[in-house]
C-alpha positions as CSV (number, residue, x, y, z in Angstrom):
1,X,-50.5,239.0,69.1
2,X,-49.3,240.7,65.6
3,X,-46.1,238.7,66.5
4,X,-48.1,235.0,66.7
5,X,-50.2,236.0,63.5
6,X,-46.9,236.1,61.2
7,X,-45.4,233.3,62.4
8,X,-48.8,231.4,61.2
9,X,-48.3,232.3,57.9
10,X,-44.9,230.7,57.8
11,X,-44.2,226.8,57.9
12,X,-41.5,224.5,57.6
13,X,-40.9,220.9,55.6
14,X,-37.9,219.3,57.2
15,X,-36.3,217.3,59.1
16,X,-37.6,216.4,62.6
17,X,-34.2,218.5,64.1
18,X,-35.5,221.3,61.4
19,X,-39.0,221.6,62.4
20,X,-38.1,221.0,66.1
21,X,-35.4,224.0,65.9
22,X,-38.3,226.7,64.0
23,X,-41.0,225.0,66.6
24,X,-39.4,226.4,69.2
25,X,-39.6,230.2,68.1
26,X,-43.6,229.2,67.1
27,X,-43.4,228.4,63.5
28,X,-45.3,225.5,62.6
29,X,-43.7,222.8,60.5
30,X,-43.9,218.8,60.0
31,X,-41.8,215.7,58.6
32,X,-43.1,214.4,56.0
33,X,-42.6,211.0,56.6
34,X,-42.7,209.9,52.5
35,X,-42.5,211.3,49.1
36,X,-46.3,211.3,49.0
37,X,-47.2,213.2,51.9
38,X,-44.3,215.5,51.0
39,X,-45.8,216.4,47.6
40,X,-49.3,216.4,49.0
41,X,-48.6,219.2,52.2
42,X,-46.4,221.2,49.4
43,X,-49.9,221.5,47.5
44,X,-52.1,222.0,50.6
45,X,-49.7,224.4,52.3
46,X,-49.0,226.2,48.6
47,X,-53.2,226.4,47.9
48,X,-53.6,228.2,51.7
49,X,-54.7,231.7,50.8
50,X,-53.0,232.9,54.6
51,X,-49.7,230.9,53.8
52,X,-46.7,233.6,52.9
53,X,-43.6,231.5,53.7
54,X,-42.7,227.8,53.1
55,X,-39.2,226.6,54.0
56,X,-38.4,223.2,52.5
57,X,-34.9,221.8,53.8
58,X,-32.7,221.2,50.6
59,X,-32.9,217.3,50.5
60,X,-36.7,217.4,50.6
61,X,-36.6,219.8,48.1
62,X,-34.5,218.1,45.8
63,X,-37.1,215.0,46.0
64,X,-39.7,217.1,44.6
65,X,-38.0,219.2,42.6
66,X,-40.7,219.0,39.1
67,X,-43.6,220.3,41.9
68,X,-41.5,222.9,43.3
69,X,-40.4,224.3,39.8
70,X,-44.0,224.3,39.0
71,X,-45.6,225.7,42.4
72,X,-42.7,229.0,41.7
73,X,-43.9,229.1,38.3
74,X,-47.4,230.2,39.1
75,X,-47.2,233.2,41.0
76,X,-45.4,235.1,43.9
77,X,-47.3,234.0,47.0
78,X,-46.8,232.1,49.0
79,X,-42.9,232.9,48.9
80,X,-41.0,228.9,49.2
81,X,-37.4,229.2,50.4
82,X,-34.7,226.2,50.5
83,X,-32.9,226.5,53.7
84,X,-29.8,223.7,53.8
85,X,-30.3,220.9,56.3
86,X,-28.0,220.1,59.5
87,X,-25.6,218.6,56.9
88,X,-24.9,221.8,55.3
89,X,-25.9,223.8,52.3
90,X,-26.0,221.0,49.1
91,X,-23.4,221.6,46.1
92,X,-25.0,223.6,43.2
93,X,-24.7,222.9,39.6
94,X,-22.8,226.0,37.5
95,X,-24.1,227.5,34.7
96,X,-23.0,224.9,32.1
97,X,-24.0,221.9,34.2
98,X,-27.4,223.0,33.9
99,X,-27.3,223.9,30.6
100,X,-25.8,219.9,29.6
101,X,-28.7,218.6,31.6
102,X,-31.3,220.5,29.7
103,X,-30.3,220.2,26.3
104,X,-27.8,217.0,26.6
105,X,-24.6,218.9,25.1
106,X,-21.9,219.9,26.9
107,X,-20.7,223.2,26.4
């Protein structure tokens, strides 16, 4: 029963082969199925006070990037973890590619 209760308080955002793949060892999940819903079960799944893990695939994450950076800004719980999709982890920016982007001089 301890076992069940964790997996409850972890959920995945993903694709419908990610969500099917964590289903299947009893972690909840869903695909969202537009930018809209995805911002809106971020905010619900983020404001439950039982919630201690939410895996968003990359790609998804990507989409709502300014509501993720602000949802980590808050506090520490719930933790949210990107996991890469079936494609593969995405390509990170470096250091100075960051920096460019935020201040619009490249370095």
């Amino acid at each position: 029963m301890a076992r069940e209760m964790d997996r409850e308080r972890i959920y995945v955002i993903g694709s419908r082969e990610t969500v099917l793949g964590f289903s299947l060892v009893g972690v909840p999940g869903r695909v969202p199925s537009s930018g809209e819903e995805l911002m809106e079960l971020l905010r619900e799944r983020y404001d439950d006070p039982g919630m201690a893990l939410i895996l968003v695939e990359e790609g998804l994450a990507e989409q709502a990037r300014p509501l993720l950076d602000e949802l980590l800004a808050r506090r520490g719980f719930p933790l949210i973890v990107e996991i890469p999709g079936r494609e593969g982890p995405l390509p990170r920016r470096g250091i100075k590619e960051f920096i460019a982007g935020a201040i619009g001089v490249r370095l």
